[in-house]
N, C-alpha and C positions, 0 to 999 in steps of 0.2 A: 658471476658463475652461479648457475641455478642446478641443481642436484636432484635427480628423481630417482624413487626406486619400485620397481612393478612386478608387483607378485600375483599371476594369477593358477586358481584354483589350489589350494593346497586344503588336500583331504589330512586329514588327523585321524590314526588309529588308535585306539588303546585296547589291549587286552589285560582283563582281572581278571582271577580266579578269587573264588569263593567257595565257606567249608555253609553249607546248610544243612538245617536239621530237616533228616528226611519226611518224619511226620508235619511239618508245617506246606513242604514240596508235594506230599498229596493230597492234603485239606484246601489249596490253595484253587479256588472257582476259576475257572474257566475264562469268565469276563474281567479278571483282573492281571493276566497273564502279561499283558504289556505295562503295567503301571510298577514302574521301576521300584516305588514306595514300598512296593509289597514282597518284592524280591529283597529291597535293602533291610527291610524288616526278618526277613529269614536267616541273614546271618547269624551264625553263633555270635557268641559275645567272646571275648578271652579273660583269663581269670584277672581281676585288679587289683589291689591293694586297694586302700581305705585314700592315698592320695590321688590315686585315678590310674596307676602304672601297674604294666602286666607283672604278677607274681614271679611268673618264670619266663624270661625273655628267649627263653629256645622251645615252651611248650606249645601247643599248637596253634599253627599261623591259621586265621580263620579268613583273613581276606587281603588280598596287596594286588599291586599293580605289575603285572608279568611281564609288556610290552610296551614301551611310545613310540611313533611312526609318526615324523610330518615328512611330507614328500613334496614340493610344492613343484606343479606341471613346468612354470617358464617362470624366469628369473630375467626381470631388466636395470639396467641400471643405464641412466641416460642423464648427461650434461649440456647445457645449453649454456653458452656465452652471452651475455649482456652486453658485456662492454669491453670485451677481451681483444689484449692486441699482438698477444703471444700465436703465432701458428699452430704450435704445437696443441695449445688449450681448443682451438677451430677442428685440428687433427683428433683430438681425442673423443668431441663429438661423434663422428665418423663413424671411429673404431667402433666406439660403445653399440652402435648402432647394425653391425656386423653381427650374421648369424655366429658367427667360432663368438664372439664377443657374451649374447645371447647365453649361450652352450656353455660356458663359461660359468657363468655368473649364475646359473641355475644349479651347476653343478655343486659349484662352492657353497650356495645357499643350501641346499641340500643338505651339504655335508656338514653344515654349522647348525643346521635347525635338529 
C-alpha cells in the first residue's frame, strides 16, 4: 500500500499590527517604503527589565500577530495497491479518487491547518 497526499495552492495570510513612532513614519524616504527592515525598525520597543522581560506585561502591546489564515485550494489523498489482495483496499482506491472524496479531504484539511 503506497499513500500520497496533494496539496495544491495554499495561500497563507497573516495579519500584524504594529504601534510606531510617528516621527520615524515621516522621516522614512520614499525609496525605502517596501524594505521591511525599515518598517521593523520603526517599532516601539516595550519597556524591559535588565533580564530582557517586559516591566509591565499589561502596558503597551507594541506589536503581535492579530490573524493566521491557511486556506489550501484542493486537498487529495490517494492510495495505491502494490500487492493487495483485499477488495476492499482496490475499493478504497476508487473512493479516494471521487470528487465528494476530493471535497472532503480539502475541507478537513482546511479545518486542521
Amino acid at each position: 500500500m503506497q499513500l500520497g497526499l496533494e496539496i495544491d495552492a495554499v495561500p497563507i495570510l497573516a495579519s500584524f499590527m504594529a504601534m510606531i513612532r510617528e516621527e520615524s513614519l515621516l522621516k522614512l524616504p520614499l525609496k525605502y517604503i517596501l524594505n521591511y527592515n525599515c518598517w521593523v525598525g520603526m517599532i516601539d520597543a516595550p519597556d524591559l527589565n535588565s533580564q530582557g522581560i517586559r516591566v509591565e506585561p499589561d502596558s503597551k502591546v507594541t506589536a503581535g500577530l492579530e490573524g493566521f489564515s491557511i486556506d489550501a485550494k484542493k486537498v487529495k489523498i490517494s492510495a495505491t495497491c502494490l500487492e493487495c489482495t483485499s477488495p476492499g483496499m482496490i475499493d478504497l482506491h476508487n473512493i479516494l479518487e471521487t470528487d465528494a472524496a476530493i471535497d472532503d479531504a480539502t475541507s478537513t484539511g482546511n479545518t486542521v491547518l
